[in-house]
Each structure stands twice: as structure tokens, then as C-alpha cells.
C-alpha positions in Angstrom: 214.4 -82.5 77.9 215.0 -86.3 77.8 214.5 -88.5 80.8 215.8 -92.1 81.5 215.0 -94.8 83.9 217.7 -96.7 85.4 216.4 -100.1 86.7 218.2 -103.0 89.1 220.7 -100.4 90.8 222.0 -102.4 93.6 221.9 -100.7 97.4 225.6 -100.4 97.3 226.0 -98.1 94.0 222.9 -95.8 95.0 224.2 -95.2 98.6 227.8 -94.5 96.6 225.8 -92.2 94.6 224.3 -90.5 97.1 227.0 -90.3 99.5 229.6 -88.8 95.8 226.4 -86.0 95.2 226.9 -84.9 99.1 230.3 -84.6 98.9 229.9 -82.5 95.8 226.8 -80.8 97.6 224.2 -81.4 94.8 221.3 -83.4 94.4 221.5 -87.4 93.3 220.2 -86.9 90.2 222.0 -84.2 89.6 225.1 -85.8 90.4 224.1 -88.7 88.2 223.9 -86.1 85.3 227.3 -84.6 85.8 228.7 -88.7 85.5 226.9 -88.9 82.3 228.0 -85.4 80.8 231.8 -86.1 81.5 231.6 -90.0 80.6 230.4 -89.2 77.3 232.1 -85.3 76.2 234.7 -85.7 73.4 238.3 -85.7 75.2 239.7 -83.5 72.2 237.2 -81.2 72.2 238.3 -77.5 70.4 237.6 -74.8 72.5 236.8 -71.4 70.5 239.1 -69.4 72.1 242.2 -71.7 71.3 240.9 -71.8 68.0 240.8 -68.3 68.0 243.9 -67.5 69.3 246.0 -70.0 66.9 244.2 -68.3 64.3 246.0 -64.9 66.0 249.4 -66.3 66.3 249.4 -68.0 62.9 248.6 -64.4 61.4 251.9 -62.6 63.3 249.5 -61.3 66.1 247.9 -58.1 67.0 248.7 -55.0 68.6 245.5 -53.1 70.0 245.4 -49.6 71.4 244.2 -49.9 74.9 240.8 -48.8 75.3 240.2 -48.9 78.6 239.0 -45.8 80.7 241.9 -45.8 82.8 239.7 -43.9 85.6 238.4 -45.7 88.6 234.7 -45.9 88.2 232.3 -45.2 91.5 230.2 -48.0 92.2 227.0 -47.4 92.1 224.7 -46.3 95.3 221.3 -47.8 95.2 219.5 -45.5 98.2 
């Protein structure tokens, strides 16, 4: 796992920081992490699923039997 050092953070943007990763009850650093994850994701990022799922509707669709047990299941007991 990478680590980085981030030098000359004025008092202002650390107590910012700080007060943002209470408000989103996490940890400073691991508020700082979330910043960097969204700031640098791809905005048109494909999904799988949509992928998927155009690949579905492209092709005319899909009917599938349901397979389901339609029976409610007991949870279980644990004593």
C-alpha cells in the first residue's frame, strides 16, 4: 500500500479537514483518502452491469423461468 506525505498544510485546511471527516464520522486520513479516490476516478466510468444489461437489450432480451422457492424459509435458531 502506498503512503504520501503532505507538507506546509496551513492550520485553516487541516481544521477544515478534520472538522469535513467528523461530519462524515471517519478518521482524517481517512477522509483525506476518500478526497483523493473521487478527485481522481474516471467521470465516465462503465459499470459491468450496464454493460451487461445493454448487451441484454441489444440481443431482444431474456425471459427466465423463475427459480425461486416460492416458500418462506425459517430462519435459523442458533440455541
Amino acid at each position: 500500500m502506498a503512503a504520501i506525505t503532505v507538507r506546509n498544510l496551513s492550520e485553516e485546511t487541516h481544521r477544515a479537514l478534520k472538522a469535513r471527516a467528523a461530519s462524515h464520522h471517519r478518521s482524517t486520513e481517512a477522509e483525506v483518502r476518500a478526497i483523493l479516490e473521487s478527485a481522481v476516478a474516471p467521470s465516465d466510468r462503465v459499470h459491468l452491469g450496464s454493460v451487461l444489461l445493454r448487451i441484454g437489450q441489444e440481443a431482444g432480451g431474456v425471459e427466465l423461468d423463475d427459480l425461486r422457492d416460492p416458500r418462506a424459509s425459517e430462519p435459523p435458531t442458533f440455541e
